[in-house]
N, C-alpha and C positions, 0 to 999 in steps of 0.2 A: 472398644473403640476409644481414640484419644481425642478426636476429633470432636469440635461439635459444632451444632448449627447455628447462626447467627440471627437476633430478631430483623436487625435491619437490612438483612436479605431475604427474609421470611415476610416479611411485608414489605414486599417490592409490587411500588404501584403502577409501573410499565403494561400493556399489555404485549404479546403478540406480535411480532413486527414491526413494534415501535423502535424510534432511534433511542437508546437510553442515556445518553451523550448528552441529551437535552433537559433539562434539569424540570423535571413537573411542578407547575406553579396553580396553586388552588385558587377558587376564585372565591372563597371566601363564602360560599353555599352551600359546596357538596364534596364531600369527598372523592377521590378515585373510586375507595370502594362505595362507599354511594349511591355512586351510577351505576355500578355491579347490581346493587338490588336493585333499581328501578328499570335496569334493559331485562332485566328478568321478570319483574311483575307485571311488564308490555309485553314479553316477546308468546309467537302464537305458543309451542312448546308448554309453558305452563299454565297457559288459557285450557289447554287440552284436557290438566289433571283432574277437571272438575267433574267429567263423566269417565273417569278407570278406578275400578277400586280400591280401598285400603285393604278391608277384610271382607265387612260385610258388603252384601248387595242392599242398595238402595230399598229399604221396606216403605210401604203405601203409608202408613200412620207414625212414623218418628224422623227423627234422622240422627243417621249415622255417617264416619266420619269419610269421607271421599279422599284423594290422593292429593289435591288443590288444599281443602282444610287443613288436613295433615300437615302439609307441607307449611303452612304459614306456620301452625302452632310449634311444627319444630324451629323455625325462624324466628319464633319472638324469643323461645327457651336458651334459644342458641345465641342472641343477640343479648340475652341477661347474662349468659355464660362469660360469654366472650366480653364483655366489660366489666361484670364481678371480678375475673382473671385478669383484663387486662390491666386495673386500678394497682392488683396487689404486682401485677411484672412491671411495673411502671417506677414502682416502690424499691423494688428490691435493682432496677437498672434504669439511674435517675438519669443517664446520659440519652436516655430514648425519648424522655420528656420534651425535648424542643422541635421534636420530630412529628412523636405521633400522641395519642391520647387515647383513651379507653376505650372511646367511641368508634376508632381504628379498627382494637381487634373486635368488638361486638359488629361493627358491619362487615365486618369480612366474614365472622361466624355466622351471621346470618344469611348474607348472599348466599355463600357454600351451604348452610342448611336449606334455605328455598331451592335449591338447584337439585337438592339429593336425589331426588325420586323421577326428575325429567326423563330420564333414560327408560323407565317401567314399562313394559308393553302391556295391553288388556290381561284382566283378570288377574293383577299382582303378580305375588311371585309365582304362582303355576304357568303364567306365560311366558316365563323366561324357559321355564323346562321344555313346553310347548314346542318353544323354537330348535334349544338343542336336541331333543328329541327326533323333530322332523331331519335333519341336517343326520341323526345316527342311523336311522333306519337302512338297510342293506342295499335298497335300489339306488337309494340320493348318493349310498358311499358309492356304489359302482361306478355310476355315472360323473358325479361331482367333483369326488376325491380327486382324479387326476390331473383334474384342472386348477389345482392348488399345492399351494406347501403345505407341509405340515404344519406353519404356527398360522397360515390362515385357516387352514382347517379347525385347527382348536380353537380359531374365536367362534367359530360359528357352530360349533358342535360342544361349545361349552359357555353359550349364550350369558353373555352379562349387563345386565341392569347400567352398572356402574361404567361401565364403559362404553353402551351406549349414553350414558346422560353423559361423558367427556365427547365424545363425537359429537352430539347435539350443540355445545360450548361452541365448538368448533368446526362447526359445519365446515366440509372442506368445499363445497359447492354453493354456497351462498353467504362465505361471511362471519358466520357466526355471530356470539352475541360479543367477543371481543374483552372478554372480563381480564381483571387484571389477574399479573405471574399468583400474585398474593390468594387469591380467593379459587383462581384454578389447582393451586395447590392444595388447598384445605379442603378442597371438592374431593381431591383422590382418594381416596380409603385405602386402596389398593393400587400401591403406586409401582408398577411393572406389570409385564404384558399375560397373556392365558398358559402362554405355555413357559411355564416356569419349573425348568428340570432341576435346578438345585436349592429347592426349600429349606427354610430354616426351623426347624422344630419348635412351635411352640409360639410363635409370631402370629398374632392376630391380624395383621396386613398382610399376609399371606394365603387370608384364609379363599378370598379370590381375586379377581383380577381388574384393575382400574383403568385400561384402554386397550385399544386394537390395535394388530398392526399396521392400518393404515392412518394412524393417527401416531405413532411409536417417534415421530419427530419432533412433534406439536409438546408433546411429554417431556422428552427429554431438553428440551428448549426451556419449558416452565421450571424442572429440577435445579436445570443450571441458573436460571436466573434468581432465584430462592434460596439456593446451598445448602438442595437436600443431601444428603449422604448418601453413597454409594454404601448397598449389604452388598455386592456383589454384582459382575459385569448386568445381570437382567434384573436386577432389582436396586429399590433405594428405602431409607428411610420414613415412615410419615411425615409431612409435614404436624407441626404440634399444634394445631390448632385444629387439626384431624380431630383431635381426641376428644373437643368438644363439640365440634359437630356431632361424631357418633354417641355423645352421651344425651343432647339435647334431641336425637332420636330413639334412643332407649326409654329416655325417664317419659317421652311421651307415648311410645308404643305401650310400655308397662300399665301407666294409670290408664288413659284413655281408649284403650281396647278392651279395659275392664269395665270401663265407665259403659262403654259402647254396648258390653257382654249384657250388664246390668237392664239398661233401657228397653233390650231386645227381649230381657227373661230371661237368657240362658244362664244368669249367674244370681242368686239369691241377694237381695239386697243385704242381707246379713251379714254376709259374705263376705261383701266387696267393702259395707262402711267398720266389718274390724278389718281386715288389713289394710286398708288406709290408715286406720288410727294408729294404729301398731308402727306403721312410718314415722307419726306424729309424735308419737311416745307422750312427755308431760304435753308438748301442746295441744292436745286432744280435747276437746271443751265437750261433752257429753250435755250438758246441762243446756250451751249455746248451740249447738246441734238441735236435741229437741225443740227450740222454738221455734226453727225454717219446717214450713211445710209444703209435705210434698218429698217424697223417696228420690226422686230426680235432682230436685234442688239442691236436697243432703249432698246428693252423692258429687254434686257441683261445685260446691263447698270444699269439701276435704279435697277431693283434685286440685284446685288449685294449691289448697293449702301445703300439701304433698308435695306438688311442684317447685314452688317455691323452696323446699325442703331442700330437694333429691338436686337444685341447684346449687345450693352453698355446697351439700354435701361432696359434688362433683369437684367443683372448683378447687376443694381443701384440698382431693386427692391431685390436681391437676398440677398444682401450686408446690405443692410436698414430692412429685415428683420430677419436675419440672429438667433440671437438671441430666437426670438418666433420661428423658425425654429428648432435648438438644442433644445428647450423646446418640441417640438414637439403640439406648439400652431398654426401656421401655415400651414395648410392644403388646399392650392388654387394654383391656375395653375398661374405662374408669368407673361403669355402673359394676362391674364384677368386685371394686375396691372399694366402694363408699360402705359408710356406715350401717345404711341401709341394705346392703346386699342382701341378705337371709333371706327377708322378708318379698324382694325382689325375685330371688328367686321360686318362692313359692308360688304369687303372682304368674311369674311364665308357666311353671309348671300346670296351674290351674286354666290359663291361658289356653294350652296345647291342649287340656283334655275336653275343655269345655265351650272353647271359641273357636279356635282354630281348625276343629274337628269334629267340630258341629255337622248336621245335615245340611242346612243353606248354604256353608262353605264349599263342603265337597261338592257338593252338584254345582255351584257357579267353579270351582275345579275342572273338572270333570267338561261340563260343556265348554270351558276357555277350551281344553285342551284338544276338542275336535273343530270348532270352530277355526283355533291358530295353524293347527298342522294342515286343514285344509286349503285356508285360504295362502298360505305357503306354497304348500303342493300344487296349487293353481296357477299360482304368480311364478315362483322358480323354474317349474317344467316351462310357461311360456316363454321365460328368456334363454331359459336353456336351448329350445330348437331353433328361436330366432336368432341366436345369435353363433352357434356353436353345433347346431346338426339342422339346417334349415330343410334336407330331405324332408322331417320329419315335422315340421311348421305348419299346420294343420289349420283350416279354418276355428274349430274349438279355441285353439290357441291363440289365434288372431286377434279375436273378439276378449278375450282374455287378459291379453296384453293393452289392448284399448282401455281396457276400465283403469288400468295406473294412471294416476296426476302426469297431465302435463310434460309436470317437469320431474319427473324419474322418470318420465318416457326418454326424455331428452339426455338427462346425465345416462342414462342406461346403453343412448344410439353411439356413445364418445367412443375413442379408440380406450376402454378400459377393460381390466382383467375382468376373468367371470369371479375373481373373489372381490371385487368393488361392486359389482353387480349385484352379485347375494347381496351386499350387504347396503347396496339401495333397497332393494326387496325389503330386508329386514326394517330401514330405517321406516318404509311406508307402514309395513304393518305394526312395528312396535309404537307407531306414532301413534295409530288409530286409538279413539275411544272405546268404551267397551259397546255402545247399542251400533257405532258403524261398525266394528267387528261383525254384531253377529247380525247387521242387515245386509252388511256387503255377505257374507257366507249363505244366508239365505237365497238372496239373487243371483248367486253363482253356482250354487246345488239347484238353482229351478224351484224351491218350496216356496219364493215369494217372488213373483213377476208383476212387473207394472206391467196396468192396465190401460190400453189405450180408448 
């Protein structure tokens, strides 16, 4: 590519239907991006994170990290990120200086890191399967299929996280939160739609999908206002500030799942305070360690300290690539390139065998996955016969369709397709928490009836 992408179309602080003709005038408070974090840390959407889980299930005597915590600690990482970076592209492109300021790209990277996880249905990522799973089974295709195209069918038989949390952004029924082009960009990871017939080998933005097709306008709107780059008519470049958001979720997934591993017993304190140190390398204080007491404390200690690390380390690779980056030649995950990788990856691997694949995981697994498919199966069949084989409209199903909010009853009655429909359904259940998941599943199998 000869092409590259420009910062000050990359931080464009317009949102959505605004006139861009009008020149944005700051009031000397708050940035554009700004107000991207603060309609985010109101809106109900991330109130929600606080009961869906990261990994572990909430245990009686400690805590561990929820999808709400998560989510800030990637947002402050992301917000050192994005200012460490932004100080030195300020440096090296002195004509952006009268524009914008460090503090620029650290809120935009921390908006976009608070927003990452919004999309998540109950139970992490097993509920995303959960969903495309229901949507595969041979009865939903027989019936369902017909009533779609083929690329709506792949969003919903190949359920994505990340593209509900750009639908969420953008609620097409209420508004949305209204963020600017800037921070909806760096929100994408996966910037083109599920069904992507002509991948490019070896492109980490490709590895899934960052909206739906009934959002594929709202996207391509944001692209053009930004100057992402066209890979090809169904795909575009990352925006570069992508690259920090996904590292200020790595380096927090990495340490803080192990911290989390530690607390709960599955991982040896031994363990976990040498490969921390081993990040550390000289700065490693052994002597200043032993005087905190308490194996928790330690282990609270070297995390941050770690953190702090695996940020410079990120930024150096950010910075040294920066250029095949705006070319949009650069397409790898920056924790895969830091200094630290080795160690890094020893970490995940230890990770998958002893956190991730634990027993309390898989059974909180295992129960999302009958809980979501059912309460699916319950909700989908009743709009299916109301709306699409009403022979078949069944009092079961009546009372069924009553229990939806309100207002997906309402957007549901519109003159819309049955692939909007699904994907009200979807939007209600991936919203849910994980104890309404599984008390609404209870009162809908009959195991739990209020009592009069």
């Amino acid at each position: 590519m000869c092409e590259k992408m420009q910062w000050e179309l990359l931080l464009n602080p317009y949102r959505i239907g605004e006139d861009r003709s009008v020149e944005k005038s700051a009031d000397g408070l708050r940035s554009e991006f700004e107000r991207d974090y603060d309609r985010l840390v109101f809106s109900h959407p991330f109130r929600r994170l606080q009961d869906k889980t990261q990994v572990f299930p909430i245990p009686e005597h400690d805590f561990v990290h929820n999808r709400l915590t998560h989510s800030l600690e990637v947002s402050s990482v992301g917000r050192s990120l994005g200012k460490v970076a932004g100080a030195q592209l300020l440096e090296r492109h002195p004509d952006l200086k009268n524009r914008f300021s460090p503090f620029d790209f650290g809120s935009i990277t921390a908006a976009a890191c608070l927003a990452h996880d919004l999309g998540n249905p109950p139970f992490g990522h097993s509920g995303e399967e959960s969903i495309s799973s229901f949507f595969k089974a041979e009865q939903v295709y027989n019936m369902f299929r017909p009533l779609m195209s083929e690329a709506e069918w792949s969003d919903l038989t190949n359920f994505e996280g990340n593209a509900q949390g750009f639908r969420i952004l953008n609620n097409p029924y209420e508004r949305g939160l209204k963020l600017t082009m800037a921070t909806l960009a760096a929100f994408t990871k996966y910037p083109h739609c599920s069904l992507l017939k002509e991948k490019i080998p070896g492109r980490k933005s490709q590895k899934k999908y960052g909206f739906f097709q009934n959002e594929r306008e709202q996207f391509e709107e944001v692209a053009q206002a930004t100057g992402l780059l066209r890979l090809n008519k169904e795909s575009y470049c990352r925006h570069p500030l992508v690259f920090l958001v996904e590292a200020a979720d790595d380096i927090c997934y990495h340490i803080i799942d192990l911290e989390d591993g530690c607390r709960l017993g599955l991982v040896q304190f031994e363990v976990v305070r040498d490969l921390l140190a081993t990040i550390l390398g000289d700065r490693y204080d052994e002597e200043k360690l032993d005087k905190i007491y308490g194996e928790n404390e330690k282990i609270s200690l070297l995390r941050a300290l770690c953190i702090n690390q695996l940020i410079y380390e990120a930024t150096d690779v950010f910075i040294k690539h920066e250029e095949d980056i705006l070319a949009g030649n650069f397409d790898t995950d920056l924790i895969s390139e830091v200094a630290s990788k080795d160690i890094l990856k020893a970490i995940s691997k230890l990770s998958i065998d002893k956190l991730y694949r634990s027993r309390v995981v898989l059974e909180k697994e295992a129960g999302g996955f009958e809980v979501l498919e059912n309460l699916l199966s319950s909700f989908c069949y009743a709009v299916y016969y109301k709306y699409h084989k009403p022979d078949g409209y069944n009092g079961k199903f009546r009372s069924t369709f009553r229990l939806l909010p309100d207002n997906i009853q309402y957007y549901i009655s519109q003159e819309v397709s049955f692939y909007q429909r699904m994907l009200y359904i979807t939007d209600y259940i991936s919203g849910i928490t994980d104890r309404h998941a599984v008390s609404l599943f209870k009162r809908i199998k009959g195991i739990s009836l209020p009592v009069g």
